[in-house]
C-alpha positions as CSV (number, residue, x, y, z in Angstrom):
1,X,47.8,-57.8,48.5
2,X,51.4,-57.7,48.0
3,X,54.0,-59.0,50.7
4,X,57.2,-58.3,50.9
5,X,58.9,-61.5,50.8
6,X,61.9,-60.4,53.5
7,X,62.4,-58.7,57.0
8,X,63.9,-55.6,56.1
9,X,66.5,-54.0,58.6
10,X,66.0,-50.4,59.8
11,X,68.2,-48.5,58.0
12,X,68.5,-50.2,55.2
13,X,65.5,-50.5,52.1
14,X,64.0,-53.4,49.9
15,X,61.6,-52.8,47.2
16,X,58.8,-54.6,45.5
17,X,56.9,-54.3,41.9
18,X,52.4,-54.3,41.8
19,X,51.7,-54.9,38.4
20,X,48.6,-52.2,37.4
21,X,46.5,-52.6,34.6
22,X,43.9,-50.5,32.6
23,X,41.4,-52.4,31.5
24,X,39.8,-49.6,29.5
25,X,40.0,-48.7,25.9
26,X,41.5,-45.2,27.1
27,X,44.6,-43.5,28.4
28,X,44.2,-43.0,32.0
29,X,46.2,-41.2,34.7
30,X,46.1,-42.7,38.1
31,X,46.6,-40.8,41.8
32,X,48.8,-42.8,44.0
33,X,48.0,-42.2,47.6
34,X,48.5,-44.1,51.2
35,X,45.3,-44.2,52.7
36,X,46.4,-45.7,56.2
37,X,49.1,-47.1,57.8
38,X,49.7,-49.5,60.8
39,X,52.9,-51.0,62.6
40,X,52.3,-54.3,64.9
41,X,49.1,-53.0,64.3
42,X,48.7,-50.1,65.8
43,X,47.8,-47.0,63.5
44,X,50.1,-44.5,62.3
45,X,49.8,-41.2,60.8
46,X,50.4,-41.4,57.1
47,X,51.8,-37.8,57.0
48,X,54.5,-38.5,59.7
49,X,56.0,-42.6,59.3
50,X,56.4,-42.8,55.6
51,X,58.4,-46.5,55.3
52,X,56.5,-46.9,51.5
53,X,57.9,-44.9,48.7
54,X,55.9,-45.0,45.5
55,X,55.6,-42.9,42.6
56,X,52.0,-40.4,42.9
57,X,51.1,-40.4,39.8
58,X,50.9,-43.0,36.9
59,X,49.7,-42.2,33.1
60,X,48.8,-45.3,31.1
61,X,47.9,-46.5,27.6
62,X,44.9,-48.1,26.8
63,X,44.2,-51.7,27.7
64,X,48.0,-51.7,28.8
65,X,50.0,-53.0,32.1
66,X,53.0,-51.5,34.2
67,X,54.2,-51.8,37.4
68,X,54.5,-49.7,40.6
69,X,58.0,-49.8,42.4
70,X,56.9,-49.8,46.1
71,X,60.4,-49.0,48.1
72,X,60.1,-49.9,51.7
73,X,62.7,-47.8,54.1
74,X,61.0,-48.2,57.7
75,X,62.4,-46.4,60.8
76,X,60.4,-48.5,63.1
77,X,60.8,-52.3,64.1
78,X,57.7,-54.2,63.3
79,X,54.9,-55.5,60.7
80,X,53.9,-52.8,58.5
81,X,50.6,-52.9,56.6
82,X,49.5,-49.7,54.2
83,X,46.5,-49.7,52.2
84,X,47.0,-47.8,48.9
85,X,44.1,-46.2,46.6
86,X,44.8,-45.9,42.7
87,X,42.4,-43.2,41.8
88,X,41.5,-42.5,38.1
89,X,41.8,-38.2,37.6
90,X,41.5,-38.4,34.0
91,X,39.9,-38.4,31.5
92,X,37.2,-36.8,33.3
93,X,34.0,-38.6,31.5
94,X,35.4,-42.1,33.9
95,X,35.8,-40.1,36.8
96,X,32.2,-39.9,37.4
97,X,31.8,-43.6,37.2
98,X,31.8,-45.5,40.6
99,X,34.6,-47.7,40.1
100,X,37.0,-45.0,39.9
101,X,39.4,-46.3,42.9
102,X,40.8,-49.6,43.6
103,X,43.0,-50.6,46.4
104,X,46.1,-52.2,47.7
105,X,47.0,-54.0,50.7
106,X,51.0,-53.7,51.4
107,X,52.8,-55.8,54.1
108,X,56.3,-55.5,55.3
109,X,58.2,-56.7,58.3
110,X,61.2,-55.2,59.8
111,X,63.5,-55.3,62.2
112,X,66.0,-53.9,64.3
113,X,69.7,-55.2,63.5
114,X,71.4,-57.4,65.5
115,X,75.2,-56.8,65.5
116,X,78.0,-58.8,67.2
117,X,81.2,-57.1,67.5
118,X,84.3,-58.9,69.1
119,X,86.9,-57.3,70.0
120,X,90.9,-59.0,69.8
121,X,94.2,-57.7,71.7
């Protein structure tokens, strides 16, 4: 799981890293995809609100880490959650194993801004 550790204004964007590894002894390539989405925890559609921007695809050495800049640029007040899938599409010979995906949990809160404006004579 990975929090984001401030309340992000709309309008405005934070980011945040997930560190990946590759535990195998070959180069893989990963699919980066947002399996679901919710705000105050109601679901959204993942094709419409898009406040998480990550890369889709990640190529990696063997037995090697790197990290995933997750960019979050909501347009609706609230707590976000997104669950992320890291699928393996090559090389094809682990694709047929059955720990091809593993998963993400991603939490954000934001809010809407609160502005004071005086005005003077």
């Amino acid at each position: 799981m990975r929090k984001f550790s401030k309340v992000c204004c709309i309008g405005m964007s934070t980011e945040s890293m997930i560190l990946v590894k590759n535990v195998n002894v070959v180069s893989i390539q990963l699919e980066i995809s947002m399996l679901s989405l919710s705000v105050d925890a109601v679901a959204r559609d993942v094709d419409i609100v898009k406040p998480f921007i990550f890369k889709k695809k990640l190529t990696m050495a063997p037995q090697s880490e790197d990290v995933l800049k997750v960019i979050f640029s909501p347009v609706l007040a609230g707590l976000h959650e997104c669950q992320l899938c890291f699928r393996i599409v090559q090389p094809s010979n682990l694709i047929a194993k059955s720990y091809l995906s593993s998963f993400a949990t991603v939490i954000a809160e934001s809010e809407l801004p609160n502005i004071v404006v005086r005005a003077f004579n």
